[in-house]
C-alpha positions in Angstrom: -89.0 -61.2 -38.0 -86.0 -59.0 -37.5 -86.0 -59.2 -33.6 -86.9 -63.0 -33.8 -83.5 -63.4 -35.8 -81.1 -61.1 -33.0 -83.0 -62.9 -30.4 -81.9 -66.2 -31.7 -78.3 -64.8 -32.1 -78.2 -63.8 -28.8 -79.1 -67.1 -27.4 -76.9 -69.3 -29.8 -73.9 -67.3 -28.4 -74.9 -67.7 -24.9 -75.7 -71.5 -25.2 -71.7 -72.1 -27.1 -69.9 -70.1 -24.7 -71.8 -71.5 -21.4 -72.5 -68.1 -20.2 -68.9 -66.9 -19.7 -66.4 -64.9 -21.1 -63.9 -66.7 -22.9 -60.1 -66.2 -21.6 -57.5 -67.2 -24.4 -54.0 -67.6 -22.5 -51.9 -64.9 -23.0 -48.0 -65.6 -22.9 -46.2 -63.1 -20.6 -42.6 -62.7 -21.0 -40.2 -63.0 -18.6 -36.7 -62.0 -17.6 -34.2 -63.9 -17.0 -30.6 -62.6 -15.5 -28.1 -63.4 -17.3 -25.3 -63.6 -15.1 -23.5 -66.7 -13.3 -24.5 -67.8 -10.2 -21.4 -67.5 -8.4 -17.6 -66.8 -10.0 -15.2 -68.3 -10.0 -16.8 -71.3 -12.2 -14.5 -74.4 -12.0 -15.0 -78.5 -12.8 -12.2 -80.6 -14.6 -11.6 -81.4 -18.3 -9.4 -83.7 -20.2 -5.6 -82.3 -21.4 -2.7 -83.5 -22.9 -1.5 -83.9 -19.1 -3.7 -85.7 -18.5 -7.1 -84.3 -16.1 -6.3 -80.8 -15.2 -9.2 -78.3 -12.9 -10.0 -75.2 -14.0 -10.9 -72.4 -12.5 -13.4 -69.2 -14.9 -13.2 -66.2 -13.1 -15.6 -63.1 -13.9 -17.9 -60.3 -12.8 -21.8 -60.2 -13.6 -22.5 -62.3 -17.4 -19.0 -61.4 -18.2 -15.4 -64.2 -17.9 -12.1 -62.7 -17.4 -9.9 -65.6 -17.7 -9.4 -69.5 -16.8 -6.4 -71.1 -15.4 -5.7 -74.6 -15.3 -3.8 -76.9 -12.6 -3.0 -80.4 -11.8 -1.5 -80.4 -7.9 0.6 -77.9 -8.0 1.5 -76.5 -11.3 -0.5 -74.0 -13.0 -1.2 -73.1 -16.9 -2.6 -70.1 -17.5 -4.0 -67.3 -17.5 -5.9 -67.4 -20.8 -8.6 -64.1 -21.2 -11.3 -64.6 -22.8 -12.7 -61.8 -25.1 -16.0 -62.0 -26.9 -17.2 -63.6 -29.8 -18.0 -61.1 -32.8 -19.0 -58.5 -30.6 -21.0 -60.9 -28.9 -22.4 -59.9 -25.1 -23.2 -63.3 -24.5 -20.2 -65.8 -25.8 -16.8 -65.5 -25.0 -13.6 -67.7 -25.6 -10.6 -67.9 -24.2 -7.2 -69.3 -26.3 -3.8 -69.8 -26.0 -3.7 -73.0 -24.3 -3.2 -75.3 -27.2 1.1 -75.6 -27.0 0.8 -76.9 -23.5 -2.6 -78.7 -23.0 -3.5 -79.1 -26.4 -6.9 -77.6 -26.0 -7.4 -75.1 -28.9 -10.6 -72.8 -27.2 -12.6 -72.7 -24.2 -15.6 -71.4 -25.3 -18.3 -70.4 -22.4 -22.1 -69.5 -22.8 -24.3 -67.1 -20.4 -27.8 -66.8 -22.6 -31.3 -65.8 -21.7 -32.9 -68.6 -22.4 -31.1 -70.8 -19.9 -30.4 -70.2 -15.7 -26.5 -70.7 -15.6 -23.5 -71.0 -18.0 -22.4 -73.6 -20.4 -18.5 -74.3 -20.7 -17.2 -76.1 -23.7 -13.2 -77.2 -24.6 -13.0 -77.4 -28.3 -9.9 -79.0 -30.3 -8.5 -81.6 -27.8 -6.0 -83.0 -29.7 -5.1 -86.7 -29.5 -2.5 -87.0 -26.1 -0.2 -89.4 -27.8 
């Protein structure tokens, strides 16, 4: 009776799996560089000034400093310096008296290809 039983277990499992070995997906990790694509970063924001350009320049994952400009005139250089030891947010401040922008706060993380760049505090331009 013994080898009727295994017999039948053997072909129960063979019937629910269809003869082949099941494969459960295995998540691989991957790495992702965490540096910008190319320095210096720039785009535009809103100021006190009205719409100044900026310009984030850097080495690797790490911004030394933005300047602003409209035309001609410059404001700046503001350094940015980490974020509670942080190796991957930085700010940057100083630029509040003339622009009215308390921080520039920039991004490089793992989880994302690129930067992000965010101006915190714009005060109202009247």
């Amino acid at each position: 009776m013994k080898p009727f039983f295994s017999a039948l277990l053997v072909c129960m499992f063979f019937s629910m799996s269809g003869f082949t070995v099941v494969n459960f997906p295995v998540k691989k990790e991957t790495k992702v560089s965490r540096t910008v694509p190319a320095w210096p970063v720039t785009g535009t924001t809103a100021s006190s000034v009205g719409v100044v350009s900026y310009a984030i320049y850097g080495s690797g994952n790490t911004p030394s400093y933005i300047y602003f400009y409209q035309g001609s005139t410059s404001y700046g250089n503001y350094y940015f310096s980490s974020v509670s030891g942080s190796s991957t947010l930085f700010e940057a401040s100083g630029m509040n008296t003339l622009l009215r922008i308390s921080y520039v706060r920039m991004g490089i993380y793992a989880s994302q290809i690129g930067y992000s760049v965010d101006f915190y505090g714009i005060s109202s331009f009247n």
